[in-house]
Structure formats: C-alpha cells, structure tokens
C-alpha positions in Angstrom: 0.0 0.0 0.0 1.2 3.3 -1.0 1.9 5.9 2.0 -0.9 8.5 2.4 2.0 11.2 2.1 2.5 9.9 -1.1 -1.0 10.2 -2.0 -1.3 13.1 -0.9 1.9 14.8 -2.3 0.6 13.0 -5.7 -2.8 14.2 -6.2 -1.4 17.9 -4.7 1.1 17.9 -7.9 -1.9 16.8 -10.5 -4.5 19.6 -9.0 -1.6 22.1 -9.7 -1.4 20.9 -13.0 -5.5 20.3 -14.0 -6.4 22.9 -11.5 -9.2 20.2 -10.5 -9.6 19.2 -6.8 -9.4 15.4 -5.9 -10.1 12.6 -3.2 -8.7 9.4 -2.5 -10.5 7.4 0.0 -10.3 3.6 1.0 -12.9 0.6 0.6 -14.7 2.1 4.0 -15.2 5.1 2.6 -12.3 6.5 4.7 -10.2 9.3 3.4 -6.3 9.3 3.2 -5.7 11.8 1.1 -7.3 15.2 -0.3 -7.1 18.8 -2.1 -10.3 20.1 -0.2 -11.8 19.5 2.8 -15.3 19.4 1.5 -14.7 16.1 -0.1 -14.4 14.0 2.8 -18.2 14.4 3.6 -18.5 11.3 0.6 -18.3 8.4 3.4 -21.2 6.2 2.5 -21.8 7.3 -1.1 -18.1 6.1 -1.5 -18.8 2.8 0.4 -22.4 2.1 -1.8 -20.1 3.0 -4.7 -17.6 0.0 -3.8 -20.4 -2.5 -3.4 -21.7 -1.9 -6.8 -20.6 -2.9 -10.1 -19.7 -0.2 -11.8 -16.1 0.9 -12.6 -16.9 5.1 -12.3 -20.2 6.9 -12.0 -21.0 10.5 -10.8 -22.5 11.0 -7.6 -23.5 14.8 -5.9 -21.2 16.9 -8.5 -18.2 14.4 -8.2 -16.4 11.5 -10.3 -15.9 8.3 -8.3 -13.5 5.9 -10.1 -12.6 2.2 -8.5 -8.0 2.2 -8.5 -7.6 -1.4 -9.0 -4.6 -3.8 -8.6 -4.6 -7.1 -10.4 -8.5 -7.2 -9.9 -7.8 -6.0 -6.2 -9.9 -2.8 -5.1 -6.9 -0.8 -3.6 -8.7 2.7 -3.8 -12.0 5.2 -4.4 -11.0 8.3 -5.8 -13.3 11.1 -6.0 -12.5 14.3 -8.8 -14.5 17.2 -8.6 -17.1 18.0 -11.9 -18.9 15.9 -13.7 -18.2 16.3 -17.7 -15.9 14.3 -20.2 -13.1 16.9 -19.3 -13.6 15.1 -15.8 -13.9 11.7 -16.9 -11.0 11.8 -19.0 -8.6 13.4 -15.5 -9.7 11.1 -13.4 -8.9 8.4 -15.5 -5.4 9.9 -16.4 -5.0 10.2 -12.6 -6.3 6.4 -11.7 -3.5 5.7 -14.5 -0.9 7.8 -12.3 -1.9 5.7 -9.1 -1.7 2.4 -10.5 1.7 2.9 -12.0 2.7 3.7 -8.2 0.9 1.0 -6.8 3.1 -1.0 -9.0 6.5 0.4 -8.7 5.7 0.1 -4.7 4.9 -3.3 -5.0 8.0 -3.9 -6.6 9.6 -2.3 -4.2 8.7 -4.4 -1.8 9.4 -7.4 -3.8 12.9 -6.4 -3.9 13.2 -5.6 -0.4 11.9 -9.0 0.5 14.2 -10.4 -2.1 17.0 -8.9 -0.7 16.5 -10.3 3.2 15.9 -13.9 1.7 19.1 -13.1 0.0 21.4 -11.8 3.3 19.5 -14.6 5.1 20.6 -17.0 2.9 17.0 -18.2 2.6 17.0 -18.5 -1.9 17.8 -21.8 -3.2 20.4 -21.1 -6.1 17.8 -21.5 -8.8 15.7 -18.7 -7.2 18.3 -16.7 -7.0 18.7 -16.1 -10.5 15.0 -16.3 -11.6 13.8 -13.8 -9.2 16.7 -11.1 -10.3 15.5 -11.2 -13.9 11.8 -10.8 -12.8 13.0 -8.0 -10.6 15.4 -6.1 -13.3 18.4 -7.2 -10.9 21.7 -7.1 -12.2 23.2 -10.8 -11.1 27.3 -10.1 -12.3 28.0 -6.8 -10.4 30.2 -6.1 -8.0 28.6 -5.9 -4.7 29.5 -5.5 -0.8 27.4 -5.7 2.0 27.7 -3.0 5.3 26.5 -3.9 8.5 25.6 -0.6 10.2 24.7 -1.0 14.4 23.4 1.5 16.1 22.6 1.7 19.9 19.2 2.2 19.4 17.0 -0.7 18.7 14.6 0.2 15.3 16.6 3.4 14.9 14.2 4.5 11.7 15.7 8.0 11.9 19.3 6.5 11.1 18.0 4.3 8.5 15.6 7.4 6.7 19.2 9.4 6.5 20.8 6.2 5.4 18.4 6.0 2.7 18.3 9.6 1.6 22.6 8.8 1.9 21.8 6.6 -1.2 18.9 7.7 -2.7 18.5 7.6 -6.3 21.7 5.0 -6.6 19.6 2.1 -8.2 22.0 -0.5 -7.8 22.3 -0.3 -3.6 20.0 -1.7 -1.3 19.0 -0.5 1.9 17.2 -3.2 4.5 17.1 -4.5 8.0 16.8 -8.1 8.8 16.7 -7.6 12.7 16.0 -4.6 15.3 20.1 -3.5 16.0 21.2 -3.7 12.5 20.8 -1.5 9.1 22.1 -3.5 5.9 23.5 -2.0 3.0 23.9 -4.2 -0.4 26.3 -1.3 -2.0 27.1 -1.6 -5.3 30.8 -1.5 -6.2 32.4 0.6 -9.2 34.9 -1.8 -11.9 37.5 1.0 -10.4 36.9 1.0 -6.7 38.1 -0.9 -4.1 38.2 -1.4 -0.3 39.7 2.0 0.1 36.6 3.5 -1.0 34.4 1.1 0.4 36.4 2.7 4.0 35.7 6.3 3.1 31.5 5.2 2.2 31.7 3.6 6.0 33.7 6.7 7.4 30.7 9.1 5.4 28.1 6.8 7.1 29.1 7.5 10.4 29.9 10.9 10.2 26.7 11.7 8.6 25.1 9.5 11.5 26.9 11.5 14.0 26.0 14.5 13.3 22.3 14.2 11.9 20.8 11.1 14.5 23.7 11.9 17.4 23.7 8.2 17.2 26.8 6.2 18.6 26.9 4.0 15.5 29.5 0.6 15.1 29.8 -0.1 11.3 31.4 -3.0 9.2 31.8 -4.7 5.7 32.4 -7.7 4.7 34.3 -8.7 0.9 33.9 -7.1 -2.5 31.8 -10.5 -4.4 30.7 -10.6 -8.0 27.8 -12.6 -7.8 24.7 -12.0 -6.3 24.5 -16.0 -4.8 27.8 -14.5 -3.0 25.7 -11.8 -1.2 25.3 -13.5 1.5 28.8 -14.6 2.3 29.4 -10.5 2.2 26.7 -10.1 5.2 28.6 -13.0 7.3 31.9 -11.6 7.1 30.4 -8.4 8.2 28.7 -9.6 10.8 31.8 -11.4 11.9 33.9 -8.5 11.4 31.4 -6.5 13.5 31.5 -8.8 16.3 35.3 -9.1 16.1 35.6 -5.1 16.4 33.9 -5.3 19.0 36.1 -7.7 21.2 39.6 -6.5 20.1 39.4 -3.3 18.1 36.3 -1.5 20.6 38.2 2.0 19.8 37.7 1.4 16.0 34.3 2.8 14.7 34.7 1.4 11.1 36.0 -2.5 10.9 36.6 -4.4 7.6 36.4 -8.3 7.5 39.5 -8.1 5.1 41.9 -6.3 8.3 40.6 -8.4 11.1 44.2 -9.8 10.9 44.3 -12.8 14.0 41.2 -12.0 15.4 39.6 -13.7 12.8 41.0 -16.4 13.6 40.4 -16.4 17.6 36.7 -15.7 16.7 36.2 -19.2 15.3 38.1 -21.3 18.1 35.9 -23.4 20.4 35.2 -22.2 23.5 37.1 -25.1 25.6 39.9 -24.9 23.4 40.6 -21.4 24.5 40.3 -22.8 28.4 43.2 -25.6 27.3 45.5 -22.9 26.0 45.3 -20.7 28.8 45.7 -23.4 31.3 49.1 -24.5 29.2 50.1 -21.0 28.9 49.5 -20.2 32.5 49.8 -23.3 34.3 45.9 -22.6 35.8 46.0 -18.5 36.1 45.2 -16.2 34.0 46.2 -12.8 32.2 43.7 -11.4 34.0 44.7 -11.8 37.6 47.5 -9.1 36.8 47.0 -5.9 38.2 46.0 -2.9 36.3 49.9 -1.2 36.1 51.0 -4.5 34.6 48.5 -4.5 32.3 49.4 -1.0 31.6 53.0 -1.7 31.1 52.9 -4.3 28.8 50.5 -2.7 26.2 52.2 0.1 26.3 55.4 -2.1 25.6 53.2 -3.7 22.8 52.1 -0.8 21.5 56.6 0.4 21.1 57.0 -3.1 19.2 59.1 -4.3 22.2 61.5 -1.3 22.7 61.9 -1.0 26.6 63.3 2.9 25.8 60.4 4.2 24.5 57.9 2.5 26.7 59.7 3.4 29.7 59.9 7.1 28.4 56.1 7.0 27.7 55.5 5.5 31.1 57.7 8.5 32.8 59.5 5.9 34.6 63.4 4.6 35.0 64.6 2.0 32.3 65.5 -0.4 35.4 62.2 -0.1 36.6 60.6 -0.9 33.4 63.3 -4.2 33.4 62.6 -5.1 36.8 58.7 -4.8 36.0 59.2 -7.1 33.2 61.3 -9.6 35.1 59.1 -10.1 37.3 56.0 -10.8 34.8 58.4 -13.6 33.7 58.9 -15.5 37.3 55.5 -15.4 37.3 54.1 -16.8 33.8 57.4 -18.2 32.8 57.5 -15.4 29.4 60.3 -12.9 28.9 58.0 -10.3 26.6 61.2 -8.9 25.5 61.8 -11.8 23.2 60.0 -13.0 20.3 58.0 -16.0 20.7 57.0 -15.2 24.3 55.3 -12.0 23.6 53.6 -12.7 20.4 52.2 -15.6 23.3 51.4 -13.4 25.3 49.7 -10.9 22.9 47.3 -14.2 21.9 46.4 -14.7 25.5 45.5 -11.8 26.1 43.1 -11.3 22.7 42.1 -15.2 24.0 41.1 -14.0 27.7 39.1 -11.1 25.7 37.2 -13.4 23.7 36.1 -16.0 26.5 34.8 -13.1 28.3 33.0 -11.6 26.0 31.5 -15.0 25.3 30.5 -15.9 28.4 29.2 -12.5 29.0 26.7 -13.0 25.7 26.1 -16.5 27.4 24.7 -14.8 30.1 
C-alpha cells in the first residue's frame, strides 16, 4: 500500500497541473488523502459506490473511479465536476496511481528479495530467476555493510541512510533484525576497499551529526555474484563482532583487516580454556593488576622497545626491566623476546574473547 503522504503529495502535484480538486479514499469510505476538505463528507456514497458494479459513476457533482490492482480494489478516488473533461482526468490520474501502486509493490518485492538473500534463505535456482523478474543485475560487483546503532529500530538512522543513497539504483537499503541496518552497495569496476572505507567513514559521520547516534559499522568482501551476497553479510557480521572484542576503539571495521582475530573468533570455547591453562599453568592474564596490564600494552604498542615504553611511562629503564622480570617469574615469558610475547599478545586477545563470550552466554 502506497503511504498517504504519497497520495497526498501526488494528487497535490496533479491539481496544480489540472487545477481540479481530488479525493482518494479507502474501501470504508475512509479518506487518506485530499485537495479540499469538502470532499471527505462522501463516506457512504463512497462505500455504496464500492459495493456496486460499476467501474466510475457521478454522484453529488463528483467522479468516483474504482483504483484497482490485479483485480484488487486498492482505492475510491473522488475528482470534482462531472463532464468528459472530468472523466478523461480522473482516469489519467487512476493511471498515475496504479503505476505507483506498482512500482511500490515492486519495491517491496525487492526488499523482500534482498532479506531472503542476506539470510541465505533463496535456493540457487531462485536466485537467478527472481533477479530477472525484478530487473536485478546478477554479475556486479557488490559489498554488503552492516551498520549497528545503539538504538533498537533506529528508523531515523535508517531514513538518513536512505536519503545517503537515494536515487543509486544498484544499492539496497534493508534491516533483517531490530540493531542492524544492511546496505547491499554496489561497487564501481575502479573501486576498491579503500573507497568502500571512506562510504563507512561518510556513514558514520553523517550518523553523527544528523541522528547523534553512537553508531559501530562493518563490511564484509567485495563479491561478484549476487548468490555470493550472503557470504558479504557474514563476514560483516563477523567483522562487526570481532571489532567489537579486540578493536572496541575502532568505529569502522573491515572483514579483510581483522588480521588474527579472525582467527580467535572461530576457536571453540574449551579450546581457549586448554591454552590458557598450558600458557598459565591454571591463572590467567587477567589476575595481573592494572599497572601491569598497563605496562605491557604500552610495551606492545613500542614493538618491544623497553626505551620508549619506559619514556612513555615516565618511569626509569630499570624499573621498566625489573617490571618485566618479574611478569616472567611469574608466567614463565620474557615479553622482551619474540616467541613469548607474540604468546602473550594471543592470550591476552584469547582472555578477551572467553569473556566476552561468556558474557553474551549470560
């Protein structure tokens, strides 16, 4: 059904140009949209008007005319006068709403086409038959966004997403749950995931600023098919997910930098548990207190260079050392060489991941 704002703004524009006042009204006789007031007194001449056979008929200085839909009464409209002049508007303008009635319904067909699609819902077959009913290009370069936003059924962010893309035929704009807004964007032969990280960066900045909403946005893979859609949703659902656990400073995250946390992600939950308890002999990362913690991302963060992270830390060198050699009587890893600190740096993104696990367990 077509939005009584649309009606409305659609019958306003056809009285500007017929200078002829108009009325669309439901099967009840109800009104949704109008050019005068005095028309909505038609109630049950409208509702007589449905029940009979006849396709138009004049009734009390007004044309009624049935707007049907595959032999579906969808709407009454009512045009002021009574001659062929009339006749021949309101028919023009029953044209006019049909033609809407069917580009909305297509609409909605593609919408619905589109969530089967990220859902992964289409047998293959389907796929391809229902693209070429729906004038969908199957052999285009396509990547889907996932775009969270704090607020559950944010319709505000979605309108300005839409309007963001409006009038780009190839994108598609959707949700398939309450936190989520999808984006199916179309991808240039020239463009790659650099742009696709500046159309993420000009989502969230127009978020920002127009909703003030606190908005977490990810991508998955350029594909080029449209079975491969789906695949694109995953890996930004993944990547979204992922962001969140070891990247929670980054706003924008792409499936194709997730780098090892990809990897983490996918591990079974009780094979997590056994590498801890190897690496730690039954403790954990997280029994260290805060200033250790502090020191060793920070020594992290200097690629292992015990200057600078002491520097940054504003304290002695030896202190740094001595901070460091005591990390290693107590897990048995000297951070300041190779193997044991990329070991470390795993259990630490490891703890991170159980708990946010267990936390979405709970």
């Amino acid at each position: 059904m077509i939005s009584n704002q649309i009606l409305q703004s659609t019958i306003d524009g056809l009285k500007g140009i017929t200078r002829t006042d108009f009325c669309v009204c439901d099967a009840e006789g109800v009104t949704l949209a109008g050019t005068s007031p005095s028309m909505s007194s038609y109630g049950e001449d409208v509702i007589s008007f449905v029940n009979s056979p006849a396709e138009s008929q004049v009734v009390g200085g007004c044309q009624f005319f049935k707007v049907m839909d595959e032999n579906q009464l969808e709407y009454v409209l009512l045009v002021r006068g009574g001659g062929d002049d009339t006749f021949m508007i309101g028919k023009m303008v029953v044209f006019q709403i049909q033609n809407l009635l069917v580009a909305y319904k297509e609409r909605f067909d593609k919408e619905n086409f589109i969530k089967n699609l990220l859902l992964d819902n289409l047998l293959l077959v389907d796929i391809y038959n229902r693209s070429k009913k729906l004038h969908i290009e199957t052999n285009v370069r396509r990547v889907v966004f996932v775009i969270e936003t704090a607020q559950e059924n944010d319709s505000a962010s979605m309108e300005i997403v839409k309007n963001l893309f409006a009038g780009k035929n190839g994108d598609f704009i959707t949700a398939v749950d309450e936190n989520n807004i999808i984006l199916v964007k179309e991808v240039g032969e020239n463009e790659d995931y650099d742009d696709m990280n500046r159309v993420a960066r000009t989502i969230l900045d127009m978020l920002n600023s127009e909703a003030m909403a606190r908005v977490h946005i990810a991508y998955g893979t350029i594909i080029n098919e449209i079975r491969d859609v789906s695949r694109s949703y995953k890996e930004a659902k993944m990547a979204l997910d992922v962001g969140k656990i070891f990247y929670s400073d980054q706003h924008v995250v792409a499936y194709s930098n997730l780098g090892i946390g990809r990897l983490i992600y996918q591990l079974p939950l009780h094979l997590c548990r056994m590498f801890i308890r190897e690496i730690f002999n039954g403790k954990s990362p997280e029994d260290l207190d805060d200033e250790t913690l502090t020191t060793i991302n920070k020594f992290f963060d200097n690629n292992l260079n015990v200057s600078e992270t002491s520097r940054q830390l504003y304290i002695h060198r030896n202190t740094l050392v001595y901070r460091l050699d005591k990390l290693q009587k107590s897990t048995g890893l000297d951070l300041r060489t190779f193997d044991d600190a990329i070991t470390f740096k795993i259990a630490l993104m490891v703890v991170k991941y159980m708990s946010y696990i267990e936390k979405m367990d709970h």
